[in-house]
DSSP file (Angstrom, degrees, kcal/mol; ACC not computed):
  #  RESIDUE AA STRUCTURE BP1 BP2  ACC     N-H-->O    O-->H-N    N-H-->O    O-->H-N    TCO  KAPPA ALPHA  PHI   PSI    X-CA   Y-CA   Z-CA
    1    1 A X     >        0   0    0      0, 0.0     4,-2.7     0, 0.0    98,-0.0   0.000 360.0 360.0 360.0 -15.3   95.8  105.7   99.3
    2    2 A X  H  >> +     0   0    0      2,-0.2     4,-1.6     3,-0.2     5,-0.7   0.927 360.0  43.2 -93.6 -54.1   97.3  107.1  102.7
    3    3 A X  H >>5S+     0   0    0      1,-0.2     4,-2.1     2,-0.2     3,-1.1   0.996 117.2  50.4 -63.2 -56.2  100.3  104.5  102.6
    4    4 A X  H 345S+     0   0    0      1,-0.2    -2,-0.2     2,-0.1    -1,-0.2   0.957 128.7  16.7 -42.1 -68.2  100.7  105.2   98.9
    5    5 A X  H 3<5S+     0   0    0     -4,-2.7    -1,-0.2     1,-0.2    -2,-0.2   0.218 120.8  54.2-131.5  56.8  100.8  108.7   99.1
    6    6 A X  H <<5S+     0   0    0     -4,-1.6     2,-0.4    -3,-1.1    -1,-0.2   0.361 112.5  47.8-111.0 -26.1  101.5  109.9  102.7
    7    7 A X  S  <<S-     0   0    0     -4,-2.1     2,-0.4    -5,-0.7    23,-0.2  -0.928  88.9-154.2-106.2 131.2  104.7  107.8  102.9
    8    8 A X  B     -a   30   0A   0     21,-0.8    23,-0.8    -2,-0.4    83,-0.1  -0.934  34.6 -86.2-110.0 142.1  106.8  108.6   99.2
    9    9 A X        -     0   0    0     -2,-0.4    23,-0.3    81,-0.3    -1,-0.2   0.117  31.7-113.1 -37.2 162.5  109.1  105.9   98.1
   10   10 A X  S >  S+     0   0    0     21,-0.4     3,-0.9     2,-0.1     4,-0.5   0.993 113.2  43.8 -41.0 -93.8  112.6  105.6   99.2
   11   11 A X  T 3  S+     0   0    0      1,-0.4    -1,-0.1     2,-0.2    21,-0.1   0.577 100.8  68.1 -88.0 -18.3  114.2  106.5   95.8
   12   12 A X  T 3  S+     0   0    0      1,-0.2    -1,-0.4     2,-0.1    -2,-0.1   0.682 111.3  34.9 -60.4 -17.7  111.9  109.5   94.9
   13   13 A X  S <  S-     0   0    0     -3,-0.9    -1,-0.2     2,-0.1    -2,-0.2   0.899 109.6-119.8-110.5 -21.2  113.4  111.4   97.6
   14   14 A X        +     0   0    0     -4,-0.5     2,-0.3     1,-0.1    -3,-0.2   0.893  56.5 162.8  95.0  59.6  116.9  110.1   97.4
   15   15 A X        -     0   0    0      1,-0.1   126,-0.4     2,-0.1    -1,-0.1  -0.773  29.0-156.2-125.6 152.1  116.7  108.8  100.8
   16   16 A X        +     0   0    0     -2,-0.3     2,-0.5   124,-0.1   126,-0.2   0.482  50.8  96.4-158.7  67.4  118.9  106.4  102.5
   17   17 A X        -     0   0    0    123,-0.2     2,-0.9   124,-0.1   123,-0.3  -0.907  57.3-138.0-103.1 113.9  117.7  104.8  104.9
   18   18 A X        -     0   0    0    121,-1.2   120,-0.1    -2,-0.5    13,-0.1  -0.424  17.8-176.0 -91.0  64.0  116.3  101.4  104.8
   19   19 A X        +     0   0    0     -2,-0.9    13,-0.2    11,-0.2    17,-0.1   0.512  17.8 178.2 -22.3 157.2  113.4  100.2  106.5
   20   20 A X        +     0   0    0     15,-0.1     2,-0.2   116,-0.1    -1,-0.1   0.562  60.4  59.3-151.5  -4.5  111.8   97.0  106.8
   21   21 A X  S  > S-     0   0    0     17,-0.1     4,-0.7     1,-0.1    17,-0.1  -0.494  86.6-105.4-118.7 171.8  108.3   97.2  109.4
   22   22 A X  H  > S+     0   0    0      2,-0.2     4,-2.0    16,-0.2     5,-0.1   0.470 125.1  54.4 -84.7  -7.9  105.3   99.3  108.9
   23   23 A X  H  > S+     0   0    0      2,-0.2     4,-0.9     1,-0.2    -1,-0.2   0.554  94.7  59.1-115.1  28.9  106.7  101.2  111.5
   24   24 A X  H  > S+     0   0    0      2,-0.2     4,-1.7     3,-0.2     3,-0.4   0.871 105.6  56.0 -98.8 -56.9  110.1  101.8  110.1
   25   25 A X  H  X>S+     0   0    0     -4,-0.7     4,-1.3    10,-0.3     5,-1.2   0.925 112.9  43.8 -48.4 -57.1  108.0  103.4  107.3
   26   26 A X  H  <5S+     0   0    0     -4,-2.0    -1,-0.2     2,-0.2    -2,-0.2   0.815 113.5  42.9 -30.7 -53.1  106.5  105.7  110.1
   27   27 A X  H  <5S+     0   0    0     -4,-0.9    -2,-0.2    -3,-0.4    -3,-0.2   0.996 123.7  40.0 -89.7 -66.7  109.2  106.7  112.1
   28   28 A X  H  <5S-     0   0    0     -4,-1.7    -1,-0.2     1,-0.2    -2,-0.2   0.616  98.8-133.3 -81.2   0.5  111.5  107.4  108.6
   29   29 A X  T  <5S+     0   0    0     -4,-1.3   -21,-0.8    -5,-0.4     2,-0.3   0.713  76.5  48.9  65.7  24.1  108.6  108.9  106.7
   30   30 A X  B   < -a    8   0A   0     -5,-1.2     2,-0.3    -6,-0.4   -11,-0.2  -0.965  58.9-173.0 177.8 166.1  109.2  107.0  103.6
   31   31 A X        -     0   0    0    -23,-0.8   -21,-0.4    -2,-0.3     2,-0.1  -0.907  28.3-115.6-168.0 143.6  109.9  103.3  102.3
   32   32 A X    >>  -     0   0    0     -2,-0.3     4,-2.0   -23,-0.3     3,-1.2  -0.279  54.8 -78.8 -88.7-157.2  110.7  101.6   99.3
   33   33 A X  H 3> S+     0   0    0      1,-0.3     4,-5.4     2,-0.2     5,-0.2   0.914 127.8  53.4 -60.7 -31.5  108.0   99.0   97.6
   34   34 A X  H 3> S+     0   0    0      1,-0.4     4,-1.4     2,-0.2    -1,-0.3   0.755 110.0  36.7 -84.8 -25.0  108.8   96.5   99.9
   35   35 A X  H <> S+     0   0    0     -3,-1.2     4,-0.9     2,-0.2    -1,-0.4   0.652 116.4  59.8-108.5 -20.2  108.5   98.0  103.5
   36   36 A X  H  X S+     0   0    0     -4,-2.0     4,-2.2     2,-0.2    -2,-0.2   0.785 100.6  48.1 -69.0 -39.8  105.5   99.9  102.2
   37   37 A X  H  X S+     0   0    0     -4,-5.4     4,-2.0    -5,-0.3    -2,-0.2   0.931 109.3  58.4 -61.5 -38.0  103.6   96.9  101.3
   38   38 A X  H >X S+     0   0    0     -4,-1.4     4,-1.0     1,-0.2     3,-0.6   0.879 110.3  44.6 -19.1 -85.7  104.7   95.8  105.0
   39   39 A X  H 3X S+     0   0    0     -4,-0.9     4,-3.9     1,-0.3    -1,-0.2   0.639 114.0  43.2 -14.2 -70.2  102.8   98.9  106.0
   40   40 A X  H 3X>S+     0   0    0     -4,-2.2     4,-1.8     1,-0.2     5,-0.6   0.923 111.6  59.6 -69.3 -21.8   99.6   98.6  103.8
   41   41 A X  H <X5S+     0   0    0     -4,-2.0     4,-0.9    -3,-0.6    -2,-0.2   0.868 108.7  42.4 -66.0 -39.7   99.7   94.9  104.8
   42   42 A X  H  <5S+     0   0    0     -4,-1.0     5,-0.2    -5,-0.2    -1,-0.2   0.886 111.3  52.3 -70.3 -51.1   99.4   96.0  108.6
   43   43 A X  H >X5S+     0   0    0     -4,-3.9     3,-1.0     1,-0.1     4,-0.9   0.962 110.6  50.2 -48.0 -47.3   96.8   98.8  108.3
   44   44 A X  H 3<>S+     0   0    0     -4,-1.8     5,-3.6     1,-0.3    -3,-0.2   0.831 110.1  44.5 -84.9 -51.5   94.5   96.5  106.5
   45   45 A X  T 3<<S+     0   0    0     -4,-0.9    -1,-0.3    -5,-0.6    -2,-0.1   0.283 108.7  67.3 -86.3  15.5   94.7   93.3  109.0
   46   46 A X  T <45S+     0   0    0     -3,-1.0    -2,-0.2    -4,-0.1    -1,-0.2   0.565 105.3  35.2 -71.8 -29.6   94.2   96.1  111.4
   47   47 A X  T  <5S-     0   0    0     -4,-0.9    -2,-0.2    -5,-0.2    -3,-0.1   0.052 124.3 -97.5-106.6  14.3   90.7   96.9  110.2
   48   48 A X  T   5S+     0   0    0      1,-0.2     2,-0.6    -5,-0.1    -3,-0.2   0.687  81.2 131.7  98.8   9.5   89.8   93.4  109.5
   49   49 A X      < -     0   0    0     -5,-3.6    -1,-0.2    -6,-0.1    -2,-0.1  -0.881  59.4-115.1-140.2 102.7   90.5   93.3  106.1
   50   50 A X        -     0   0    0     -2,-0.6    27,-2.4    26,-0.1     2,-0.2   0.037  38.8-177.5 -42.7 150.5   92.7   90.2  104.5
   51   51 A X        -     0   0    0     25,-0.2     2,-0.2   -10,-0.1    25,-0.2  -0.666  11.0-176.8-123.6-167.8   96.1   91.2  103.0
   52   52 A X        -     0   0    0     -2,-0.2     2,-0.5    23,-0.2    23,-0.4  -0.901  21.8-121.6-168.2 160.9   98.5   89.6  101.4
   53   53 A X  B     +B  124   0B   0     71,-1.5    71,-2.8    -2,-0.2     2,-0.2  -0.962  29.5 173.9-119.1 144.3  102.2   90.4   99.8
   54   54 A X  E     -C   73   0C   0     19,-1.9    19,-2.2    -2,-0.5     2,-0.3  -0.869  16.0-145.6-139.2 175.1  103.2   89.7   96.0
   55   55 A X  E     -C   72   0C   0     65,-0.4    65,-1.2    67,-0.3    67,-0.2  -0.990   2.8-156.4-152.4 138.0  106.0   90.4   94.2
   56   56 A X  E     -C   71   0C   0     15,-2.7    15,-1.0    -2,-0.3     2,-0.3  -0.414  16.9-133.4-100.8 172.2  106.6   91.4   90.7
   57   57 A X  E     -C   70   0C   0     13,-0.2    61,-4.4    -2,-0.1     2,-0.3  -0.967  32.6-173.7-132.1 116.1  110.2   90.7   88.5
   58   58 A X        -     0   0    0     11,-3.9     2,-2.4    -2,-0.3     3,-0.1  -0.746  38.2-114.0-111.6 155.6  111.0   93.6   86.8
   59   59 A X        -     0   0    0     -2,-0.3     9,-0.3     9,-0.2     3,-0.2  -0.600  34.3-139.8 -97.6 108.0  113.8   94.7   84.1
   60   60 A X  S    S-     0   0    0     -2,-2.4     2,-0.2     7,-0.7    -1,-0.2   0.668  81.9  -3.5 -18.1 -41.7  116.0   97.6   86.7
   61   61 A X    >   -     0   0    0      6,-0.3     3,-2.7     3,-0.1     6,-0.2  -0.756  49.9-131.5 165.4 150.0  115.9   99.5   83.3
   62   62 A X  T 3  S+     0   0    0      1,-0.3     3,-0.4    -2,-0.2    -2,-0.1   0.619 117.8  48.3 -51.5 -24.5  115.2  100.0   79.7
   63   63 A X  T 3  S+     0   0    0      1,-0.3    -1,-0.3     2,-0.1    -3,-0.0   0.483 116.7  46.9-100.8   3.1  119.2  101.3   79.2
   64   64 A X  S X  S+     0   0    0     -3,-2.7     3,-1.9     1,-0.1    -1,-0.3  -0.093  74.1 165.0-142.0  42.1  120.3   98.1   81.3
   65   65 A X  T 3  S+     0   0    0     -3,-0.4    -1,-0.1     1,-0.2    -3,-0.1   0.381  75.9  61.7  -7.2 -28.4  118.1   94.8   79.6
   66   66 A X  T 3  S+     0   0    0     -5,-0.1     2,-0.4    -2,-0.1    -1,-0.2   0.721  92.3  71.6-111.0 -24.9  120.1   92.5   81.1
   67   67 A X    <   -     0   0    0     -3,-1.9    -7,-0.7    -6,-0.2    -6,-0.3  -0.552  56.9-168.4 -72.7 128.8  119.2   93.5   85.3
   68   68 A X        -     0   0    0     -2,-0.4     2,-0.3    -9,-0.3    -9,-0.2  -0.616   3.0-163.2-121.2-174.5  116.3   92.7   86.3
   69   69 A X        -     0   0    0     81,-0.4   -11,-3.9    -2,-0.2     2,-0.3  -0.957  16.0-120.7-173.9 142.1  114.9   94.0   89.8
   70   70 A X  E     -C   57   0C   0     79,-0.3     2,-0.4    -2,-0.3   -13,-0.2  -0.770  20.5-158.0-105.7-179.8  111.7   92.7   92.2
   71   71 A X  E     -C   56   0C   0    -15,-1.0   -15,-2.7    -2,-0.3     2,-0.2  -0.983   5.5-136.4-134.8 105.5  109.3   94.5   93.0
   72   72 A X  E     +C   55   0C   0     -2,-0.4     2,-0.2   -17,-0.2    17,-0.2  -0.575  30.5 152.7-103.4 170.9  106.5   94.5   96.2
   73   73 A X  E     -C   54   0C   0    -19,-2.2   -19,-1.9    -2,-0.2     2,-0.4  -0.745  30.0-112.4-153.5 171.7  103.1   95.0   95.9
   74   74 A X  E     -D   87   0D   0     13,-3.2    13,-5.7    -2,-0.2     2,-0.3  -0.980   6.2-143.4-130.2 154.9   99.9   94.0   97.8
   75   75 A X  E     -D   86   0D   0    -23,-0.4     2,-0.3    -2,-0.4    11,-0.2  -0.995   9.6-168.5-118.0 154.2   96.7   92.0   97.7
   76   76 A X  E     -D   85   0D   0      9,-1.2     9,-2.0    -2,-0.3     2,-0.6  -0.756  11.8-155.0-106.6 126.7   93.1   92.8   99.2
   77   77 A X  E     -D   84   0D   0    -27,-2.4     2,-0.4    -2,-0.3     7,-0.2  -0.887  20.7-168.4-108.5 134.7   90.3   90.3   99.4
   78   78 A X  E   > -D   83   0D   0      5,-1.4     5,-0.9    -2,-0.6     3,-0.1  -0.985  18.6-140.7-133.3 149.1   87.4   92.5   99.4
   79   79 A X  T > 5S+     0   0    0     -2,-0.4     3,-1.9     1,-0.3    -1,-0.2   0.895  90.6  67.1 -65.0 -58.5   83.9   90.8  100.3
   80   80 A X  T 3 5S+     0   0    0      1,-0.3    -1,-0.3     2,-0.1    -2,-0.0   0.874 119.8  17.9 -44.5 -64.4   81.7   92.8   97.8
   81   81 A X  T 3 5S-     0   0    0      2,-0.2    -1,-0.3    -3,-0.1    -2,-0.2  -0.092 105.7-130.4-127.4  59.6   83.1   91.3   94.7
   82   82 A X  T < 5 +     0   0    0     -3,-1.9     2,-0.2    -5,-0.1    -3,-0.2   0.304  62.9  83.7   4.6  63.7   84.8   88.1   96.6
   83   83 A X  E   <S-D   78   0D   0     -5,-0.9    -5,-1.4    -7,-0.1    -2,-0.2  -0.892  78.6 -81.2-177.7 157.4   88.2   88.0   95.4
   84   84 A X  E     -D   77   0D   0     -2,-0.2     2,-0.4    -7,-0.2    -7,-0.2  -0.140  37.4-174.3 -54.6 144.6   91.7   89.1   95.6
   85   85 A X  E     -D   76   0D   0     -9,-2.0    -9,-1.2    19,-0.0    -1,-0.1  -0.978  25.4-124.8-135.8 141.8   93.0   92.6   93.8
   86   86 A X  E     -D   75   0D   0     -2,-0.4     2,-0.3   -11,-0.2   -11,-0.3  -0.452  27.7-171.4 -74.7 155.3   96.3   93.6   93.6
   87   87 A X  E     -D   74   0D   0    -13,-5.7   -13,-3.2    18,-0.1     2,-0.7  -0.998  13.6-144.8-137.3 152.1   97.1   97.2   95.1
   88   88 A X        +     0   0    0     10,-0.5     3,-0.3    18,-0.4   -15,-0.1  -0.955  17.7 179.0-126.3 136.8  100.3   98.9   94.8
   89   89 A X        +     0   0    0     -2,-0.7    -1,-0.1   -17,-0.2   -16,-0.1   0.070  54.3 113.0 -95.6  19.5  101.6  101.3   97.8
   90   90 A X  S    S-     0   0    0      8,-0.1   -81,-0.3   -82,-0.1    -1,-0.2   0.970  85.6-106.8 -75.2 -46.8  104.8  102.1   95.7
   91   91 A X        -     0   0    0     -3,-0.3     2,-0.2   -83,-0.1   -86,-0.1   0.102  25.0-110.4 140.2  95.6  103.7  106.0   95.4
   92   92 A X        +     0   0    0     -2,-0.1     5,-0.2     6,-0.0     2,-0.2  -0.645  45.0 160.5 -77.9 145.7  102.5  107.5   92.2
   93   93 A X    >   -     0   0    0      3,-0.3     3,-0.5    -2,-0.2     2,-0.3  -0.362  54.1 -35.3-142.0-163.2  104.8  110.0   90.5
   94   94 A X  T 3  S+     0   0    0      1,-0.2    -1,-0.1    -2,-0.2     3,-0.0  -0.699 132.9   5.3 -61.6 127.2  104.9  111.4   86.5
   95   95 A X  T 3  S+     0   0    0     -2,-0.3     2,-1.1    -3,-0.1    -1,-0.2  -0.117 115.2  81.2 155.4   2.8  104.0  108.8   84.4
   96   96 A X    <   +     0   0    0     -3,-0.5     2,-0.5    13,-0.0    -3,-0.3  -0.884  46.9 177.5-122.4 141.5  103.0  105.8   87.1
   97   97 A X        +     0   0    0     -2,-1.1    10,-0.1    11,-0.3    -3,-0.0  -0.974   2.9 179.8-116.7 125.7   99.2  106.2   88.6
   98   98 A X        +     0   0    0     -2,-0.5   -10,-0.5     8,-0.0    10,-0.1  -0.118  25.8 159.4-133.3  44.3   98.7  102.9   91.0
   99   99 A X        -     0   0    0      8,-0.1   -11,-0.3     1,-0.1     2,-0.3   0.229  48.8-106.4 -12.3 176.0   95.0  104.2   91.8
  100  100 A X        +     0   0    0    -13,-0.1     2,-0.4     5,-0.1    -1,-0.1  -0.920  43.4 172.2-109.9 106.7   92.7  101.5   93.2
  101  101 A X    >   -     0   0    0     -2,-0.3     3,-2.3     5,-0.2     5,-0.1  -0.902  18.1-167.8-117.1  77.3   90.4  100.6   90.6
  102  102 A X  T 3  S+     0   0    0     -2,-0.4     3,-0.2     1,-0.4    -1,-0.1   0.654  92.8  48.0 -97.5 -22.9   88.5   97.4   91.9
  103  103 A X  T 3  S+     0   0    0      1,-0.3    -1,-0.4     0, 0.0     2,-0.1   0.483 126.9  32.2 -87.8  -0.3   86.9   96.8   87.9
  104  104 A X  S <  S-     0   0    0     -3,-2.3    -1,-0.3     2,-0.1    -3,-0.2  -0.367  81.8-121.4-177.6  87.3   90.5   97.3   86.8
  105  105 A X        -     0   0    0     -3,-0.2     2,-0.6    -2,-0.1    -3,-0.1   0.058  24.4-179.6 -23.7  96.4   94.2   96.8   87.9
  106  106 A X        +     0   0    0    -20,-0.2   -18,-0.4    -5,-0.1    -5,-0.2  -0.968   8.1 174.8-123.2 127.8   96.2   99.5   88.0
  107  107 A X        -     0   0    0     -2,-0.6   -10,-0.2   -20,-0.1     3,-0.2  -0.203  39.4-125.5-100.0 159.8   99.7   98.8   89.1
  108  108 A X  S    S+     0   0    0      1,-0.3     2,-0.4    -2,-0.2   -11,-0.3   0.906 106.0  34.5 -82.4 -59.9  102.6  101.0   89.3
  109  109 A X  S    S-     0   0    0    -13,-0.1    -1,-0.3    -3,-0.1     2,-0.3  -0.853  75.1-152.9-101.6 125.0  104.4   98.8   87.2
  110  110 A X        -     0   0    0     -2,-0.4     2,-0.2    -3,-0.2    -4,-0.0  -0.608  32.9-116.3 -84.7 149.6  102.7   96.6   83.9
  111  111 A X        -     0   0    0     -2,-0.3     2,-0.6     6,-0.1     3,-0.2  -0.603  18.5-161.0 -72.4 130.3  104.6   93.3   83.1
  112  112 A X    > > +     0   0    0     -2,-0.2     3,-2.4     1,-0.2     5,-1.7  -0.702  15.6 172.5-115.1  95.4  106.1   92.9   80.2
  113  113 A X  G > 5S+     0   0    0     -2,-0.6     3,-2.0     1,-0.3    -1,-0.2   0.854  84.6  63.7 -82.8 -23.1  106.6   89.0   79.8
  114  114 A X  G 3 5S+     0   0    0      1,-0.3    -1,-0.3    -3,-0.2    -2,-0.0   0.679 110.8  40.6 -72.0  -0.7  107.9   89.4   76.1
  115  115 A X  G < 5S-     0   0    0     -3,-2.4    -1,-0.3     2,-0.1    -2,-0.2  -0.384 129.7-102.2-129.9  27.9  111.1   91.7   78.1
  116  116 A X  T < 5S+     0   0    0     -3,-2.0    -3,-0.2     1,-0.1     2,-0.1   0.590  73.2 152.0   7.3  52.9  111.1   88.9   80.8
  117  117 A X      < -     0   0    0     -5,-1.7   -59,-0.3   -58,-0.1     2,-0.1  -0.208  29.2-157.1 -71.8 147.6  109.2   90.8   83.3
  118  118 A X        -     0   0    0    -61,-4.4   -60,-0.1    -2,-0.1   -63,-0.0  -0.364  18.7-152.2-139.0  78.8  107.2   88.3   85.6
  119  119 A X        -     0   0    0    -63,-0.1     2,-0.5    -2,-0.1   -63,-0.2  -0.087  16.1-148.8 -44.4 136.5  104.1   88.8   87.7
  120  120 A X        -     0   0    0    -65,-1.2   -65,-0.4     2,-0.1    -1,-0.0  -0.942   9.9-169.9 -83.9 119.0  104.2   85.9   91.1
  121  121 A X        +     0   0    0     -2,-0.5     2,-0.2   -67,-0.1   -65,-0.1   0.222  51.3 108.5 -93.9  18.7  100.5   85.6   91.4
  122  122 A X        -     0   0    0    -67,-0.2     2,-0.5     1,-0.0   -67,-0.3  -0.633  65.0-144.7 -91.9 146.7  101.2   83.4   95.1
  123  123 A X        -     0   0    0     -2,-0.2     2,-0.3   -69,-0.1   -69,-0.2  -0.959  10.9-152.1-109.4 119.4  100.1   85.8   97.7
  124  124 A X  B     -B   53   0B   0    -71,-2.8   -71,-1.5    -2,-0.5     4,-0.1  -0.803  19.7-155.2-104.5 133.1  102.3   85.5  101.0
  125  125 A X  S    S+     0   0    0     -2,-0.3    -1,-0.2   -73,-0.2     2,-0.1   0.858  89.9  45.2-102.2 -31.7  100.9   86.4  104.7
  126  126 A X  S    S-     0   0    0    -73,-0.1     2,-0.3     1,-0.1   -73,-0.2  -0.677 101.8 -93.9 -96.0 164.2  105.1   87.1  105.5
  127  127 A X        -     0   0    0     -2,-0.1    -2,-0.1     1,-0.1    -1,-0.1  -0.533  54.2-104.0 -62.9 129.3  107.7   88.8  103.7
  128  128 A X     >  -     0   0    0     -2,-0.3     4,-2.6     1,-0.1     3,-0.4  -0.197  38.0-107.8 -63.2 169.5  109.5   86.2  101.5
  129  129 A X  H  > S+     0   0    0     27,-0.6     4,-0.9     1,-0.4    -1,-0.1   0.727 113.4  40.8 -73.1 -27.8  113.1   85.1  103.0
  130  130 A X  H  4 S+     0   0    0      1,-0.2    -1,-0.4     2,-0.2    -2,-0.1   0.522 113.1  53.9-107.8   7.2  115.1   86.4  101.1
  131  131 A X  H  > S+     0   0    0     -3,-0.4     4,-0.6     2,-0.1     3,-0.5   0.838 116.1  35.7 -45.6 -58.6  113.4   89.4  100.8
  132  132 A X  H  X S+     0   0    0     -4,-2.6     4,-2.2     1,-0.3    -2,-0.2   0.752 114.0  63.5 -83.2 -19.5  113.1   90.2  104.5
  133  133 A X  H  < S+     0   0    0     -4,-0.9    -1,-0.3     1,-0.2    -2,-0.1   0.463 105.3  41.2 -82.5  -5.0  116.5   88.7  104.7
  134  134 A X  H  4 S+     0   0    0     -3,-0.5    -2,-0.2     2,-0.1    -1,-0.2   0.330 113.9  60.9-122.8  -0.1  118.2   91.6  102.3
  135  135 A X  H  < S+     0   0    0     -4,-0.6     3,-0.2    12,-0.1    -2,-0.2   0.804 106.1  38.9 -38.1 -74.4  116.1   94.0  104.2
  136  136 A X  S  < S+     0   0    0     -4,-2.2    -2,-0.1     1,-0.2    -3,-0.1   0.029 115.6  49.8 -85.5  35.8  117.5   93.4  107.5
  137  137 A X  S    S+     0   0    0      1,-0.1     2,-0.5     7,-0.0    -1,-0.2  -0.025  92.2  80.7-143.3   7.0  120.5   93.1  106.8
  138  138 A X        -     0   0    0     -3,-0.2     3,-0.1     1,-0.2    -1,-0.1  -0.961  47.7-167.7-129.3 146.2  121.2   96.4  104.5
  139  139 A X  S    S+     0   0    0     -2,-0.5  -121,-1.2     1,-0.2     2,-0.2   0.852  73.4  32.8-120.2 -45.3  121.8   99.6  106.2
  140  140 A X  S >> S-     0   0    0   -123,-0.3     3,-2.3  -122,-0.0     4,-2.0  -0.782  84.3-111.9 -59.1 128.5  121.5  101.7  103.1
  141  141 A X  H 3> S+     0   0    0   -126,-0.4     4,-0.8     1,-0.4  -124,-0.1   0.679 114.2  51.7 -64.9 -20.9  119.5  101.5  100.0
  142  142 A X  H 34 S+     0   0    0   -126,-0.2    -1,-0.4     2,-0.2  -125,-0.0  -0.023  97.7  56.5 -82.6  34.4  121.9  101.0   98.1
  143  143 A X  H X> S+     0   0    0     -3,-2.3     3,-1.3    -9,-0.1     4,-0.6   0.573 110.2  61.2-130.5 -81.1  123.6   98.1   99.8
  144  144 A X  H >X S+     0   0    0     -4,-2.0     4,-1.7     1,-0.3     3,-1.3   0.718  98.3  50.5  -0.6 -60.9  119.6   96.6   99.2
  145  145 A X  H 3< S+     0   0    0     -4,-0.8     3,-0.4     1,-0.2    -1,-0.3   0.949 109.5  49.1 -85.9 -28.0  119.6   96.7   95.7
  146  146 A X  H <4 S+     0   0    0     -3,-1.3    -1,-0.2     1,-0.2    -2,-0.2   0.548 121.0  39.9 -80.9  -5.5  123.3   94.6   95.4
  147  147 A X  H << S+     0   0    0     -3,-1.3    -1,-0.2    -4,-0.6    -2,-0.2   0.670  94.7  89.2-119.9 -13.1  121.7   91.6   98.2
  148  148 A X  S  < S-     0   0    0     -4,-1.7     2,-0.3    -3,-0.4   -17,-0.1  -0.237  85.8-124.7 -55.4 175.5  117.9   91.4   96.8
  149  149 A X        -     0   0    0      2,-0.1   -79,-0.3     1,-0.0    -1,-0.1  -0.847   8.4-113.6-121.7 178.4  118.1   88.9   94.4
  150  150 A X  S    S-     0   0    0     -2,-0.3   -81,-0.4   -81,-0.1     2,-0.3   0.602  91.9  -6.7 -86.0  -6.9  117.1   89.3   90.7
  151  151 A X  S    S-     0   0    0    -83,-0.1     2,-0.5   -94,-0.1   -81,-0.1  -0.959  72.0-101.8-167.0 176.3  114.2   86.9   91.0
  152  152 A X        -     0   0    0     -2,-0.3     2,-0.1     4,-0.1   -97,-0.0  -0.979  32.9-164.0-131.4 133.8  112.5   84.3   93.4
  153  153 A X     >  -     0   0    0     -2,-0.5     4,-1.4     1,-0.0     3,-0.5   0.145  38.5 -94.7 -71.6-176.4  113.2   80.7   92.7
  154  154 A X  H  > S+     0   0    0      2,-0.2     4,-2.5     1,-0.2    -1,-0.0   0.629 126.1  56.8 -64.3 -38.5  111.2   78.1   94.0
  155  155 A X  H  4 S+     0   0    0      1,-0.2    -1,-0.2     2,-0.2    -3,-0.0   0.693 105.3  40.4 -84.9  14.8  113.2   77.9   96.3
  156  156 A X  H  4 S+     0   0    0     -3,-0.5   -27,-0.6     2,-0.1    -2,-0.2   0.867 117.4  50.4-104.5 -36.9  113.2   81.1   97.6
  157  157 A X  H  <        0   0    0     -4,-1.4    -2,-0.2     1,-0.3    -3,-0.2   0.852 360.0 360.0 -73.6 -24.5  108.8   81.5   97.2
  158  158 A X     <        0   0    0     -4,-2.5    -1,-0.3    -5,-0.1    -2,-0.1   0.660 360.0 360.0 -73.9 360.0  108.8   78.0   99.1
């Protein structure tokens, strides 16, 4: 809960500066999904406690069907009921709750496969390449969204 909602997304504030460590989320006070999962990913294998990074495919918007957009996220293996759960650090605002609900996934964002929305179920101990590579390389958050790419290939998760 602290990453989620001590750090607020990037776009919720209009901010635009991009980060890419958990402690570029520190030092700027805010992150988008991707440098926030960084973040929980670090607290959590600070205290002992596997993480992981995932990534969703998402449609950019409802007025714009044809963009798609990823999305990062985390998972927690927790001992007690001995398996991964997804968490999302993205930030909850009016209409998304990403609680942590260990009997029940709650997400920022639900998939919609029938809109060709895509959950990655692989869990990654680094940011993927060309993820972390359109990270460091974008100075501005908008600069980001025009080098992520729209989706991860095989070749990009391999």
């Amino acid at each position: 809960e602290t990453v989620r909602d001590r750090y607020p997304h990037s776009y919720d504030l209009g901010a635009e500066e991009v980060g890419v460590s958990a402690s570029d989320v520190i030092r700027h006070g805010h992150g988008i999904c991707f440098a926030k999962s960084h973040l929980l990913a670090a607290v959590l294998r600070a205290c002992g406690i596997p993480a992981a990074l995932c990534y969703q495919r998402l449609r950019y918007s409802d007025d714009d069907p044809g963009r798609t957009c990823l999305h990062g996220l985390n998972a927690v293996w927790l001992d007690d009921s001995r398996r991964w759960h997804r968490v999302d650090p993205r930030g909850n605002k009016p209409g998304i709750d990403a609680s942590f609900d260990p009997q029940c996934e709650r997400l920022a964002y639900n998939v919609r496969t029938e809109l060709g929305e895509r959950d990655y179920l692989e869990r990654h101990a680094e940011p993927v390449g060309c993820v972390a590579d359109a990270l460091r390389t974008s100075k501005t958050v908008r600069e980001l969204d025009s080098k992520l790419p729209a989706d991860l290939t095989r070749e990009w998760v391999g």
